[in-house]
C-alpha positions as CSV (number, residue, x, y, z in Angstrom):
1,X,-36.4,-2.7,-11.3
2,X,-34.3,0.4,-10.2
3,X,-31.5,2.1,-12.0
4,X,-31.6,-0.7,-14.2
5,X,-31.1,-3.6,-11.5
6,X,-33.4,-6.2,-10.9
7,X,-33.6,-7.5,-6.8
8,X,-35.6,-10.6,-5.8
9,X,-35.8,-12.2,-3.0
10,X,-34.5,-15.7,-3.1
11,X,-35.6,-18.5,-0.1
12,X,-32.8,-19.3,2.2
13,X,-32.9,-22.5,1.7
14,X,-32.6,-22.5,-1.5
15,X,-29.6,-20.3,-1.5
16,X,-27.7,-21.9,1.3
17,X,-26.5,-24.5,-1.4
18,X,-25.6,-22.4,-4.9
19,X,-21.8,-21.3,-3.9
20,X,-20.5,-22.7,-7.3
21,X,-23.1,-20.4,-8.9
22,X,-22.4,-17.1,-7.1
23,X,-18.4,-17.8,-6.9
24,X,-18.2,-14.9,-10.0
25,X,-19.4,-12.5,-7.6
26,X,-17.0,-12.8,-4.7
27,X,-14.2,-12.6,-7.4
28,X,-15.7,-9.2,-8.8
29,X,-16.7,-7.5,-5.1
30,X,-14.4,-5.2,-3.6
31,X,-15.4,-6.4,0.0
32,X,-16.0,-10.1,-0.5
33,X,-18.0,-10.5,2.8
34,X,-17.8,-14.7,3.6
35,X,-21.4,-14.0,5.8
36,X,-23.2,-13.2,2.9
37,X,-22.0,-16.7,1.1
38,X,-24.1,-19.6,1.2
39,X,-22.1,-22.0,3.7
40,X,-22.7,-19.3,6.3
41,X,-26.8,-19.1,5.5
42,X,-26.7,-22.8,5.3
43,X,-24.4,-22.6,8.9
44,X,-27.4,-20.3,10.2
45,X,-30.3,-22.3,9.2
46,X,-28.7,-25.5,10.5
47,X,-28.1,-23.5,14.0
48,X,-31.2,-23.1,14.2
49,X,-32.2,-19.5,12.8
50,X,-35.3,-20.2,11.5
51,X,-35.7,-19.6,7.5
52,X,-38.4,-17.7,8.2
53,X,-36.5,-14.7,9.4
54,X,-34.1,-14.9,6.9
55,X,-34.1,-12.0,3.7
56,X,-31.7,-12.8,0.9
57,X,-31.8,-10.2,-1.6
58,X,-30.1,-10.9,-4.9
59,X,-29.5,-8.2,-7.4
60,X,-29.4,-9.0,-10.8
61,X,-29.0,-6.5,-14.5
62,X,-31.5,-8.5,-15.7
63,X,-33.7,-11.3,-14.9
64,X,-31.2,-13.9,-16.5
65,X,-28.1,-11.4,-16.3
66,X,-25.0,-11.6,-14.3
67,X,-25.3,-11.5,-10.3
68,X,-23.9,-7.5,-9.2
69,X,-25.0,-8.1,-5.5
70,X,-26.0,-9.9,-2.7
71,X,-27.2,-8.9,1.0
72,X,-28.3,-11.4,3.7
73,X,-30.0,-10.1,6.5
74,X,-32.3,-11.5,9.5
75,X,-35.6,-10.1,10.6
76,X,-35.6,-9.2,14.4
77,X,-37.0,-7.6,17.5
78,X,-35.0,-7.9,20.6
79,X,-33.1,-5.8,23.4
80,X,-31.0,-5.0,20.9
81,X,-33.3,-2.6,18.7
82,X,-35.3,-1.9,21.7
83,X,-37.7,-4.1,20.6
84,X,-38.6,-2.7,17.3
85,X,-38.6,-5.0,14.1
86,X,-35.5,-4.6,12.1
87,X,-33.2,-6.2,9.5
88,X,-29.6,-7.3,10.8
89,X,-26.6,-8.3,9.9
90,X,-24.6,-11.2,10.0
91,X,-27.6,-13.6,11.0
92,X,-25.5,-15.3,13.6
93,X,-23.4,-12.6,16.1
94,X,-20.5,-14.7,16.8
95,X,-16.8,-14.1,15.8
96,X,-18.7,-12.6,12.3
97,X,-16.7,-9.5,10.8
98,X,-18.9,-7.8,8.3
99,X,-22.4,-6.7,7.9
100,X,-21.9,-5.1,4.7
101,X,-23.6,-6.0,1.1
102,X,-21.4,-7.9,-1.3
103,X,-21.2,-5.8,-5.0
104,X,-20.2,-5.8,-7.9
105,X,-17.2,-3.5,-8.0
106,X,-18.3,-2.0,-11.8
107,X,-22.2,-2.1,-10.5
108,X,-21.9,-1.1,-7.0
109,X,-23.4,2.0,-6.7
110,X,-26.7,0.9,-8.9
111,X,-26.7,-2.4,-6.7
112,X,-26.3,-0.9,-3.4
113,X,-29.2,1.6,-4.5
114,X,-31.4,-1.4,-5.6
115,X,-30.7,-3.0,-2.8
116,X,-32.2,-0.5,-0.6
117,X,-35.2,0.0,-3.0
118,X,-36.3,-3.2,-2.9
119,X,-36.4,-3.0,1.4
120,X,-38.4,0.4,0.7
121,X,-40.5,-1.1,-1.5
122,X,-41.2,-4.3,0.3
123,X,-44.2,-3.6,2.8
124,X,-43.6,-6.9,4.9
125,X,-39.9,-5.6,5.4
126,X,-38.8,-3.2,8.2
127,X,-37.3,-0.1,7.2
128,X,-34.8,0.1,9.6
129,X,-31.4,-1.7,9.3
130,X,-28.8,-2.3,12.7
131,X,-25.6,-2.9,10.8
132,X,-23.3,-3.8,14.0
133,X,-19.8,-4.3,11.6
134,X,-20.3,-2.0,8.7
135,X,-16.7,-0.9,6.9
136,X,-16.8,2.8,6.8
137,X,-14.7,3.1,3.7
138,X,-15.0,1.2,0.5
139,X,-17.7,0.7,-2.1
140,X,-20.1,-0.6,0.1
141,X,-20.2,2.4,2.3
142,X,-20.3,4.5,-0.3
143,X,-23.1,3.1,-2.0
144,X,-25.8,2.6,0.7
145,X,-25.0,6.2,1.5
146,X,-25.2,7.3,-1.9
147,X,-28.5,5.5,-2.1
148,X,-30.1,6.9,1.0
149,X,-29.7,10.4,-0.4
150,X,-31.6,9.3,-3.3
151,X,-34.3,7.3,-1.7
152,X,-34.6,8.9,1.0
153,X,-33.3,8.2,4.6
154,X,-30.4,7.6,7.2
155,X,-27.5,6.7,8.4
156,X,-26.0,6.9,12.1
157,X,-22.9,6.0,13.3
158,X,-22.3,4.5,16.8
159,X,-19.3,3.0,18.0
160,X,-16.3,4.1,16.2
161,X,-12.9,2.3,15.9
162,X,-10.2,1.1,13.7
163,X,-9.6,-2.3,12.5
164,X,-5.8,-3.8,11.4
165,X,-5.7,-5.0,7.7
166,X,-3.3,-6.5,6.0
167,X,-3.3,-5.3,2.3
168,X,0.2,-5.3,0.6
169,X,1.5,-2.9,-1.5
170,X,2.4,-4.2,-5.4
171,X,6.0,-4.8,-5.4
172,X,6.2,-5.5,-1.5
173,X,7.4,-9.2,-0.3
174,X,7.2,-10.5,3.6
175,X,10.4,-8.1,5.0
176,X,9.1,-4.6,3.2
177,X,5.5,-5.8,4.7
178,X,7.2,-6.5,8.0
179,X,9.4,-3.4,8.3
180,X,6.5,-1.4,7.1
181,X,3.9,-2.8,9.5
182,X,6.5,-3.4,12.9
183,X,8.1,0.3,12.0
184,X,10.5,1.2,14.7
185,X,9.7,-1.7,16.4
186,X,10.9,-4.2,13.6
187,X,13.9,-5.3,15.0
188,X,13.0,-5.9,18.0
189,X,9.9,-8.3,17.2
190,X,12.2,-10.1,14.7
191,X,14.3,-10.7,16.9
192,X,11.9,-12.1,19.6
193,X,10.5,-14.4,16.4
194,X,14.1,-15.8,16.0
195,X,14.3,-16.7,19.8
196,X,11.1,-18.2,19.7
197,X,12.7,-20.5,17.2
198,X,15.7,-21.2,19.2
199,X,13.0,-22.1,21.8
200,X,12.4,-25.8,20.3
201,X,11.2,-27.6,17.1
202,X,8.5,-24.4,15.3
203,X,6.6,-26.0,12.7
204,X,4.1,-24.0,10.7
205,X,0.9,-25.7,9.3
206,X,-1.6,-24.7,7.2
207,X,-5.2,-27.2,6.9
208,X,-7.7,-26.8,4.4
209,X,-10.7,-28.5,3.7
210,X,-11.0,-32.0,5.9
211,X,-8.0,-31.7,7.2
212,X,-9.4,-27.9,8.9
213,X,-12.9,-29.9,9.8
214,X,-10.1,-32.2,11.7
215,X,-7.9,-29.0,12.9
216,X,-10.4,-27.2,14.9
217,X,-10.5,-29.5,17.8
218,X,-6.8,-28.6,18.3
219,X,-7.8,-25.2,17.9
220,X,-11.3,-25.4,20.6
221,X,-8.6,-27.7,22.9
222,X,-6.4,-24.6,23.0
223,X,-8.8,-21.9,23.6
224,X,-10.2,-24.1,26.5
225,X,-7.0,-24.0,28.1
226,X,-6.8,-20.7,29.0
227,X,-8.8,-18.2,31.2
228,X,-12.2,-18.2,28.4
229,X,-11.7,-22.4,29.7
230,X,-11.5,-21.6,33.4
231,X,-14.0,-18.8,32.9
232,X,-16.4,-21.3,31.5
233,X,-16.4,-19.0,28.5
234,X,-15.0,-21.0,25.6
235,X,-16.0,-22.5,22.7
236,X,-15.6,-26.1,23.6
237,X,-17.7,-25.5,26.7
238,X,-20.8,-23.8,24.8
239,X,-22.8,-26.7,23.3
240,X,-24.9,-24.3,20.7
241,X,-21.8,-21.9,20.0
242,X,-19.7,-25.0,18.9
243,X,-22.3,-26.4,16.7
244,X,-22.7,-23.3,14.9
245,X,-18.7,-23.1,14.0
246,X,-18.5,-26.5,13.5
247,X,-20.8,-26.4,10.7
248,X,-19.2,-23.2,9.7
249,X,-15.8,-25.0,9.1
250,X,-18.0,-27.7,7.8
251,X,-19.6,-25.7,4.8
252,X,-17.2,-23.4,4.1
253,X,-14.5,-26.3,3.9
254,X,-16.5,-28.0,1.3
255,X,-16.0,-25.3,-0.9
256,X,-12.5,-25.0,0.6
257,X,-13.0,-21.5,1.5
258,X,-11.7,-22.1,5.5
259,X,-8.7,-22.6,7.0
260,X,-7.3,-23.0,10.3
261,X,-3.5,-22.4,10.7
262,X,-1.5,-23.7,13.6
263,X,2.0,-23.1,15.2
264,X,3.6,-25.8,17.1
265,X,6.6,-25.8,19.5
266,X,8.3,-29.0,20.2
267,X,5.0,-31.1,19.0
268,X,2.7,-28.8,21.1
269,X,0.4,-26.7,19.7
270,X,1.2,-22.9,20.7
271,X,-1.0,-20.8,18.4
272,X,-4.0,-21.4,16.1
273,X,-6.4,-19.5,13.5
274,X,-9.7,-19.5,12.1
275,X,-10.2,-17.8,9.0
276,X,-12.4,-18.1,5.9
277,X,-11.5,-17.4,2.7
278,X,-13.1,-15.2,-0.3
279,X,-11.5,-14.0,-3.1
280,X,-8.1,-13.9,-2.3
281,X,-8.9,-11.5,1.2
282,X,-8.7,-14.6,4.4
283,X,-10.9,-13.1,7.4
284,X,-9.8,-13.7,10.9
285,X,-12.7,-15.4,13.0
286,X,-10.9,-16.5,16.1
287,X,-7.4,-16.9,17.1
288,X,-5.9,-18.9,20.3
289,X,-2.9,-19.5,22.0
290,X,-1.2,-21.5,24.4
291,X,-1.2,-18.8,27.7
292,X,1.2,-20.4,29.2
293,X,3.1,-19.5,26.8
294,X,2.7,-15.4,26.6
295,X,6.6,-14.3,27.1
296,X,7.0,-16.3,23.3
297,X,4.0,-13.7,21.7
298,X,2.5,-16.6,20.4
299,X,-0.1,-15.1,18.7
300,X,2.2,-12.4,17.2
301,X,4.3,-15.2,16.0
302,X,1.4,-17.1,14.1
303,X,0.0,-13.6,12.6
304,X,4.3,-13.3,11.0
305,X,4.0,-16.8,10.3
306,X,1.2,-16.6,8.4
307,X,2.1,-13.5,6.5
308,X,5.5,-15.2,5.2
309,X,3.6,-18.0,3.9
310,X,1.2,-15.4,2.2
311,X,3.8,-13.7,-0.1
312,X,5.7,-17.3,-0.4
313,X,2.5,-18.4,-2.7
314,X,3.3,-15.6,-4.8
315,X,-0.6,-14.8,-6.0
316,X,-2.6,-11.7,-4.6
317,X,-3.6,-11.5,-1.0
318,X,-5.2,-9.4,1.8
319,X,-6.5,-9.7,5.5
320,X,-9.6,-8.5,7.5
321,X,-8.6,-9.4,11.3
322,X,-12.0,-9.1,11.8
323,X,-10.6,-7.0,14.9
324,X,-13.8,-5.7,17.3
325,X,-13.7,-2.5,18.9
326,X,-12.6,-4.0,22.2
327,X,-9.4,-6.0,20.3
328,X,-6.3,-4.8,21.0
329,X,-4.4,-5.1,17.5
330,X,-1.5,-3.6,18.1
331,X,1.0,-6.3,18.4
332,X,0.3,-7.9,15.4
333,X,1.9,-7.1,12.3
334,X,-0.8,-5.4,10.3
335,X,-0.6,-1.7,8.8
336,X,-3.6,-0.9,7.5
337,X,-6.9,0.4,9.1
338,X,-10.3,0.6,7.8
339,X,-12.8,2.3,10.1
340,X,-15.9,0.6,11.5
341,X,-18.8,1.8,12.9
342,X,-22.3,0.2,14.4
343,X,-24.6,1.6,12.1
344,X,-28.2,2.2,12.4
345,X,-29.8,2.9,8.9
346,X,-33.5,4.3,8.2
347,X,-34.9,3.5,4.6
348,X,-37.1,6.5,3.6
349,X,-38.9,7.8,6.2
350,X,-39.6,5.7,8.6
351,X,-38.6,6.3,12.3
352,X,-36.2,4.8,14.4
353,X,-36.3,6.3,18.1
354,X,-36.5,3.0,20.0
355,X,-33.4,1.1,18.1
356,X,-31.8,4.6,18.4
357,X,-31.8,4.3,22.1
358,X,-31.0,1.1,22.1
359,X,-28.2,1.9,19.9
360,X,-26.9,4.5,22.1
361,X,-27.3,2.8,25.9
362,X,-25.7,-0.1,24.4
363,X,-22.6,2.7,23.5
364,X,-22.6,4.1,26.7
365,X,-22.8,0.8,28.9
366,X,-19.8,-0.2,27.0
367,X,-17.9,2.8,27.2
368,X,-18.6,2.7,31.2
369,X,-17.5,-1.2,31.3
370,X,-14.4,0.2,29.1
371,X,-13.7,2.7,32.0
372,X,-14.2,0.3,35.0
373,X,-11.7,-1.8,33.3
374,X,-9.1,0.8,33.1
């Protein structure tokens, strides 16, 4: 026990199927991170991530006491770390948004500390940490950097950028959102939105739970039919990839914590959305639209679409667009930023050269592919 938090590790299995039992946290975290939940262990293990690589680490006032954090992370060695062990996170690297530790937002600090004890103390545990999508602001942040200093260790920063979130302000409904987010450009996009309804029959519809399970072969039959479909590159056409989200949806939709939101035009589908849902903040894991379509800003038109039926349910909302570094946010009507970072973290005083090369080739092939790109 450290700073008067107890961590144990916890077999994945066995935590892949207690949501109902840790739903108190996500309601108390600041970030409430959907790849730490169970439905996405459970997701991983039925992927095929074997359980053996798999660290759950549950924090805990007291043996019996109240959960105040959780952090799932994956033992690796691969091209990524330059082939030194470390812990990462999300297990599974596709469409995932955050690699950061859910807390307790009155315990954070001591949990985040604890957290990072138990990997020091652990000596079948690597000591270094890659952290591709860690929030740079926030309790989370703050606390594994606030519990490095104490214990002992690091942590760099590769691969800056800002991602859009959508966090209201109290008092604001859809249009102060809109004409906040949009700015000098609100009129404008409004008024493309009311052409696109002129356009034909728009119908807005939002499925949860087996009706999303049932949604997202609209949304994997849209994606294929644009350039990731001629590319060979999407979803639909990647066996293992599909798999994996399906049992995402699956999972999460049991618990209905998923939705997938689609915008049709004329009985066509024009624009769909991924997202999971935790705590009242919905994270963006894909979006597509019909490309045929572009002049319309489709997907600008689902992202407004969505919003309005946000602040129509009347009860306390955000969005994480789950935006990458290589996303191009700007049209979408989303005003707030929270800066990201791939992070490499050191526990005590262990090295980390080789992932620290890695870390920073991988930053500099993608700043050259960013160039060649223009």
């Amino acid at each position: 026990m450290r700073g008067g938090i107890l961590v144990s590790r916890v077999p994945a299995g066995t935590y892949a199927g207690r949501d109902a039992a840790l739903a108190t946290l996500w309601s108390r975290a600041e970030a409430p991170n959907p790849h730490m939940a169970p439905p996405a262990i459970g997701a991983a293990l039925a992927s095929g991530v074997p359980e053996r690589e798999i660290v759950v680490l549950e924090a805990r006032t007291a043996p019996d006491g109240p959960l105040v954090g959780v952090w799932a992370l994956r033992r690796q060695a691969g091209l990524r770390s330059g082939f030194a062990p470390v812990l990462t996170a999300p297990l599974v690297p596709l469409y995932e948004t955050s690699s950061a530790p859910v807390l307790d937002r009155d315990h954070a600090m001591a949990a985040g500390r604890a957290l990072l004890a138990a990997i020091l103390d652990d000596p079948a545990l690597p000591k270094v940490l890659s952290l591709p999508l860690l929030p740079l602001h926030g309790q989370a942040a703050n606390a594994l950097e606030a519990g490095l200093a104490a214990l002992g260790g690091r942590l760099r920063r590769f691969e800056h950028w800002q991602r859009p979130m959508l966090i209201p302000r109290a008092g604001e409904d859809a249009t102060a959102y809109l004409r906040r987010a949009l700015g000098s450009g609100y009129k404008k996009r409004m008024q493309q939105h009311r052409q696109l309804r002129k356009a034909g029959d728009l119908v807005y519809t939002r499925h949860r739970g087996a009706d999303a399970v049932v949604a997202l072969d609209t949304l994997l039959a849209l994606e294929a039919s644009g350039w990731k479909g001629r590319a060979g590159t999407a979803l639909a056409q990647r066996p293992h990839d599909a798999a994996y989200i399906r049992e995402i949806v699956a999972r999460f939709a049991a618990v209905d914590a998923v939705r997938i939101d689609l915008l049709g035009l004329d009985g066509q589908p024009l624009a769909g959305g991924l997202l999971l849902d935790r705590a009242g903040r919905s994270h963006f894991i894909k979006i597509a639209y019909d490309e045929s379509r572009a002049r319309l800003s489709p997907g600008r038109a689902l992202a407004i679409a969505m919003l309005q039926a946000d602040f129509a349910a009347g009860t306390p909302f955000s969005l994480d667009s789950g935006a990458g570094d290589g996303v191009d946010a700007a049209p979408y009507p989303w005003a707030e930023r929270q800066p990201m970072a791939n992070v490499l973290v050191t526990v005590g005083s262990t090295g980390d050269l080789r992932p620290r090369l890695a870390a920073q080739a991988r930053a500099l092939l993608r700043r050259w592919r960013a160039r060649l790109r223009g």
